[in-house]
MARBA-55466 format. One record per residue: residue number from 1; residue in three letters; x, y, z of N, C-alpha, C in turn; chain. Coordinates in nm, 3 decimals, decimal comma. Layout:
N
  resi  resn      n_u      n_v      n_w     ca_u     ca_v     ca_w      c_u      c_v      c_w  chain
   NUM   ALA        X        Y        Z        X        Y        Z        X        Y        Z      A
...
This chain:
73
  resi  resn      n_u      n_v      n_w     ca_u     ca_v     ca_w      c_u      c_v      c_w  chain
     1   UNK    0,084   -0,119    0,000    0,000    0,000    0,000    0,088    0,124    0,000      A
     2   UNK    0,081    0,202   -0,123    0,140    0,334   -0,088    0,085    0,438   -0,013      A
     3   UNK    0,136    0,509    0,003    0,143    0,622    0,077    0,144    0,750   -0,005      A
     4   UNK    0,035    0,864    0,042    0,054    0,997   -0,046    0,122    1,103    0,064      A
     5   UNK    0,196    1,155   -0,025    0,295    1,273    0,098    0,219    1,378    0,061      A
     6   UNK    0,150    1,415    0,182    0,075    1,597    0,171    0,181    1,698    0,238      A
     7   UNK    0,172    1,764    0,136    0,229    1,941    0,199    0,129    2,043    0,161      A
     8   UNK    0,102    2,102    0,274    0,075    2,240    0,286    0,168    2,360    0,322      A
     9   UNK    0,042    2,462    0,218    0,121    2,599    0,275    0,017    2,691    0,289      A
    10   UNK    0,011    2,779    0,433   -0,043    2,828    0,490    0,047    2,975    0,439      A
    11   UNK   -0,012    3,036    0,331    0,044    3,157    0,338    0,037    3,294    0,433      A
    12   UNK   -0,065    3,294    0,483   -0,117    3,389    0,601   -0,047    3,367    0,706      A
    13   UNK    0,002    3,239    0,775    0,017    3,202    0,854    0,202    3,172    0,861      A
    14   UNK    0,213    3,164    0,742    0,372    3,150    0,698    0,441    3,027    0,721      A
    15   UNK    0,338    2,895    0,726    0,401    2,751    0,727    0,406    2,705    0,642      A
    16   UNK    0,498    2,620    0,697    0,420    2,456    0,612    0,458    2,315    0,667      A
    17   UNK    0,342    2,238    0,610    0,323    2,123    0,702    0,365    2,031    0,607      A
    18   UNK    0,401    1,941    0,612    0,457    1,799    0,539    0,424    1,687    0,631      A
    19   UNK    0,298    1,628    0,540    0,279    1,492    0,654    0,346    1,351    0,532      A
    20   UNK    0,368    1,221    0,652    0,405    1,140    0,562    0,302    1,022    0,570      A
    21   UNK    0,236    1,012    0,643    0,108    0,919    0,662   -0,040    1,042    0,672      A
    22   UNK   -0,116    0,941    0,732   -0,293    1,025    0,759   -0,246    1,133    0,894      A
    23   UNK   -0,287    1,247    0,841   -0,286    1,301    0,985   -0,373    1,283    1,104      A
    24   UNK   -0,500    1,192    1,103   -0,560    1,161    1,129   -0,508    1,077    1,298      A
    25   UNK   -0,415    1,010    1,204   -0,312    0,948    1,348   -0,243    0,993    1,423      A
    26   UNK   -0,219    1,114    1,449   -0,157    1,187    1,506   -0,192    1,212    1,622      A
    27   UNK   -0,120    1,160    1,738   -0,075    1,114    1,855   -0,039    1,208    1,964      A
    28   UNK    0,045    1,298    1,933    0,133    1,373    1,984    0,216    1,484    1,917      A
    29   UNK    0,251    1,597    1,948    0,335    1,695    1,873    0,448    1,724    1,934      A
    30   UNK    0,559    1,791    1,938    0,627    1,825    1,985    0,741    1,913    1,924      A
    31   UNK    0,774    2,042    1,974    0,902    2,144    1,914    1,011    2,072    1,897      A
    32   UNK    1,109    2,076    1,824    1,186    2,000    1,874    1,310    2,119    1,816      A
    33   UNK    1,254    2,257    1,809    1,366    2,387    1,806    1,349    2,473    1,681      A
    34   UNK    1,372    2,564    1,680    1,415    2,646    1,586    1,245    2,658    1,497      A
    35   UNK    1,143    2,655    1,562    1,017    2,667    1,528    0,976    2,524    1,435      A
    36   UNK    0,994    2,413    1,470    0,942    2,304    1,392    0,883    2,233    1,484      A
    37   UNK    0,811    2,155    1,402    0,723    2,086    1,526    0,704    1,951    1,416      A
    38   UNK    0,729    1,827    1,492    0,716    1,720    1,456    0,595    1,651    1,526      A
    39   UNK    0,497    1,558    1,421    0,402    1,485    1,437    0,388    1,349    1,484      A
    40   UNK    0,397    1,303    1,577    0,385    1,117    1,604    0,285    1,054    1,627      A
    41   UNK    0,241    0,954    1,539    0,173    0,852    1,583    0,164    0,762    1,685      A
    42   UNK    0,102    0,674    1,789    0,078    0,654    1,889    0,203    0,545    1,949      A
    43   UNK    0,271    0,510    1,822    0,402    0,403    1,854    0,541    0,491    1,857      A
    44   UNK    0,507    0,682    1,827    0,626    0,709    1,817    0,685    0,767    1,692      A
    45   UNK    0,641    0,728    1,591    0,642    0,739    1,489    0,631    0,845    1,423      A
    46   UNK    0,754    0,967    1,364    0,731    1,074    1,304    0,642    1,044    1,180      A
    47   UNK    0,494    1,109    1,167    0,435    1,101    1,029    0,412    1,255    0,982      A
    48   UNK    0,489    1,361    1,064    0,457    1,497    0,956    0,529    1,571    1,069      A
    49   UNK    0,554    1,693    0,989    0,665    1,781    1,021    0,595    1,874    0,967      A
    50   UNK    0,588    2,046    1,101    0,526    2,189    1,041    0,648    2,264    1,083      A
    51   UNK    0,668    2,353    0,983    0,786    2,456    1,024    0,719    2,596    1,005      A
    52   UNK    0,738    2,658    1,162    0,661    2,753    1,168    0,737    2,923    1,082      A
    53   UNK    0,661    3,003    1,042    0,745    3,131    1,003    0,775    3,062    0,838      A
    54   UNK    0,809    3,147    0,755    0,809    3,132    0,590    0,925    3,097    0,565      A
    55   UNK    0,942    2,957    0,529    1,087    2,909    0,507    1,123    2,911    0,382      A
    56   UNK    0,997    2,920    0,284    1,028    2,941    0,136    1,130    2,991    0,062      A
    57   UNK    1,194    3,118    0,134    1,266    3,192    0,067    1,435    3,106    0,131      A
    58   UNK    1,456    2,963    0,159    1,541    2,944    0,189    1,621    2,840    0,042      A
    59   UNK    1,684    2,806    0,055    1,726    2,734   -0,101    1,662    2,629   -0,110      A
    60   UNK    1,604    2,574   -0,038    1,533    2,491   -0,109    1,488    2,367    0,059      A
    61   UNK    1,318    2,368    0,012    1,281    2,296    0,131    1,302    2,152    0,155      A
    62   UNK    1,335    2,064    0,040    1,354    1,958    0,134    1,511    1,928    0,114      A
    63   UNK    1,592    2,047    0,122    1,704    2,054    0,249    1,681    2,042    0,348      A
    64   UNK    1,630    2,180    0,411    1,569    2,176    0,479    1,531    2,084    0,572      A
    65   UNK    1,404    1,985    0,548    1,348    1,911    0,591    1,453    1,808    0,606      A
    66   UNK    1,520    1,781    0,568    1,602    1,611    0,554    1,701    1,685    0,640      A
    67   UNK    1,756    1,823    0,677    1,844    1,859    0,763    1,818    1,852    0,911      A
    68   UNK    1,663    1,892    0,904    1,602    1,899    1,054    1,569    1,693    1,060      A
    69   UNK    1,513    1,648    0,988    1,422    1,541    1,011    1,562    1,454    1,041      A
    70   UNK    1,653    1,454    0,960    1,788    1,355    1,027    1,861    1,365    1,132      A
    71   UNK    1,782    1,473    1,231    1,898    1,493    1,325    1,775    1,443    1,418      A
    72   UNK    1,648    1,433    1,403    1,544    1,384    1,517    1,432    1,259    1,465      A
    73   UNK    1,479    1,213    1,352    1,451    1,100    1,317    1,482    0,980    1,357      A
């Protein structure tokens, strides 16, 4: 069974969210610095990542993401 990766962007709000499963399952949140907040499912399990404030204008987001997500993955 695959899996669809959702991203949002909250332009008003200046996020964006990247889930990797249903958000539906989502368990628990937690900062884990520098305005990101990671999503877990009830075993633990990171299934989405929001980075708060407009990261757009950075070179490119899934740097980004694979920079933050490998150090708390």
């Amino acid at each position: 069974m695959s899996k669809k990766l959702r991203i949002y962007y909250d332009e008003k709000g200046e996020t964006v969210s990247v889930w990797f499963d249903d958000p539906k399952k989502e368990a628990i949140s937690e900062e884990i610095g520098d305005g990101t907040i990671v999503s877990k499912d009830k075993e633990g399990k990171i299934i989405g990542v929001e980075k708060l404030k407009d990261i757009t204008k950075r070179s490119s987001l899934e740097d980004y993401f694979v920079k933050e997500l490998g150090e708390h993955a």
